[in-house]
N, C-alpha and C positions, 0 to 999 in steps of 0.2 A: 202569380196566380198559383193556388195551390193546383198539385197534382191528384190529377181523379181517376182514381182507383178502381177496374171492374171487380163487382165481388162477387158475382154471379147472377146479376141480375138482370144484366144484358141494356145497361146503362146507354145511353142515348149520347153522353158526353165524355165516357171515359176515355183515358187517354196512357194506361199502364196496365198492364197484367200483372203486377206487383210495387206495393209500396217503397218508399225508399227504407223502412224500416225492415221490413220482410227482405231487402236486396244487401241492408249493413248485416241482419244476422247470418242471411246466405254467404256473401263472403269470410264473416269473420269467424263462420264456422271453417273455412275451406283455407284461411291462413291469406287471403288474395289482399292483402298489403295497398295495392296500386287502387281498392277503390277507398278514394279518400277525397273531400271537398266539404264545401258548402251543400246543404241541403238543394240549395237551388239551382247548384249542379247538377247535382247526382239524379235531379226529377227530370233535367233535359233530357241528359244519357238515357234514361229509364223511357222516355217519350219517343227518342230517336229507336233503340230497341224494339220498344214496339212498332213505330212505323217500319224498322225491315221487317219484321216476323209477317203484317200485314201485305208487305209488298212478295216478297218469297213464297209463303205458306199458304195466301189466300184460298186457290185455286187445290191446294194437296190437303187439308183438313178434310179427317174423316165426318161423316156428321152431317146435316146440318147446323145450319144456326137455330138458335130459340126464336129471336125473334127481327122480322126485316130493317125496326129503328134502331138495334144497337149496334154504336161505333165500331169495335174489334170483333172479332172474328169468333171470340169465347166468351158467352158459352154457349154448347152446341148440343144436339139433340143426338140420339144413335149413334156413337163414338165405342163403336166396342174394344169390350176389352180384351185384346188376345192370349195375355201372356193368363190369363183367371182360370184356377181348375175348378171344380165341383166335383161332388158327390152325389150319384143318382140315389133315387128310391131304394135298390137293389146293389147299394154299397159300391157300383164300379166307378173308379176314377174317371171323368170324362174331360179332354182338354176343350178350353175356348166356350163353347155355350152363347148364352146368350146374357151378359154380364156387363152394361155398361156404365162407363163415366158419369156421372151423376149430371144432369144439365140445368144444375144451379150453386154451378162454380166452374172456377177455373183451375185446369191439375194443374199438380204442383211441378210437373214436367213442363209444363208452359212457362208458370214462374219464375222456374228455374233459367229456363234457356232466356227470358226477357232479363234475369241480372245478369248472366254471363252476357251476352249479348252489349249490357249498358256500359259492364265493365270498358270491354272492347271499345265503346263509343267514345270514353274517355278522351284517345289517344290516337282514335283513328274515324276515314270515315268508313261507316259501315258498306253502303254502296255504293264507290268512287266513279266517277265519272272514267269512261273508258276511251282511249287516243290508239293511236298507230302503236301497236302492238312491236318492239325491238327484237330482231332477228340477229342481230350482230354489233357489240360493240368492240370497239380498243383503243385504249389511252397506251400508248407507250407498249410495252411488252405485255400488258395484261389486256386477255381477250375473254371476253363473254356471249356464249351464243345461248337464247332461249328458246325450249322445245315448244314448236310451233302448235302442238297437239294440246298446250297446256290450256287452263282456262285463264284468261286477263283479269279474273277479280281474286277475290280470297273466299277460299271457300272454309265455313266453319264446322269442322266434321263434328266437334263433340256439339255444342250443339243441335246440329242436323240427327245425331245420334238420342238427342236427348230427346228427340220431338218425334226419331222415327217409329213409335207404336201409334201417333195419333195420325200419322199420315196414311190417305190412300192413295189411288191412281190420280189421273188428272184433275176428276175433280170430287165431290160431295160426297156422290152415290155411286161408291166405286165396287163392283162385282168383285166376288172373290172367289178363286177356286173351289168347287165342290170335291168332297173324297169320299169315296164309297169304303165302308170297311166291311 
């Protein structure tokens, strides 16, 4: 079955936040060698991708959604944009505003983190199933102890970094500091 594509329109059935075309030009701009297969690979990865983004991110996307039938979680309404300046009437630079994502599509920061993400899938699973966490091994003279403090899964910083301007607090409608100047 082909892979179905959200393209902003807040699709009922989709099942990618980027095509497998849009995910061959993202890597083979970035040099990333390892994604490589049949199409009909590279659309699972792309599929599993997005179900963790859906399972992770659900509940931290800023926004909400457009509308209650569509599958993924993009695209979303009130998604501002932080990092946006402007220009007042009276020429003063003003940071942040009221400037947002457009909510009939998906950014390309989304995109982005669903190929890096599929990449990933290739070769690994994205959400493993979690066992007795190992405090101590040794074979022979080699010993390994693991910092208990750690987290038991993998955590993907770049991109959690890639997603972190669309994210807020817990959940949709998350308040944000007021600053008086």
């Amino acid at each position: 079955m082909a892979l179905e594509v959200e393209d902003g329109t807040g699709k009922d059935d989709a099942e990618s936040y980027i095509s497998v075309a849009g995910a061959d030009n993202y890597h083979t701009l970035r040099g990333n060698t390892a994604w490589t297969g049949a199409d009909a690979v590279k659309e699972a990865a792309l599929r599993k991708a997005t179900d963790y983004m859906l399972q992770v991110y659900r509940l931290r996307w800023k926004g909400t959604r457009v509308s209650g039938n569509q599958s993924l979680d993009w695209p979303r309404n009130w998604v501002e944009r932080d990092d946006y300046t402007y220009v007042t009437q009276n020429g003063a630079a003003m940071i942040g505003g009221f400037q947002y994502y457009p909510s009939d599509e998906v950014p390309v920061e989304v995109q982005r983190a669903c190929a890096e993400l599929a990449l990933k899938a290739l070769s690994e699973t994205l959400a493993p199933d979690i066992g007795r966490r190992t405090l101590r091994e040794k074979v022979d003279v080699i010993e390994v102890e693991y910092d208990p403090n750690s987290p038991q899964y993998t955590l993907y910083r770049a991109v959690d970094n890639m997603l972190a301007p669309l994210l807020g607090g817990s959940g949709g409608w998350a308040f944000r500091k007021v600053v008086r100047t």
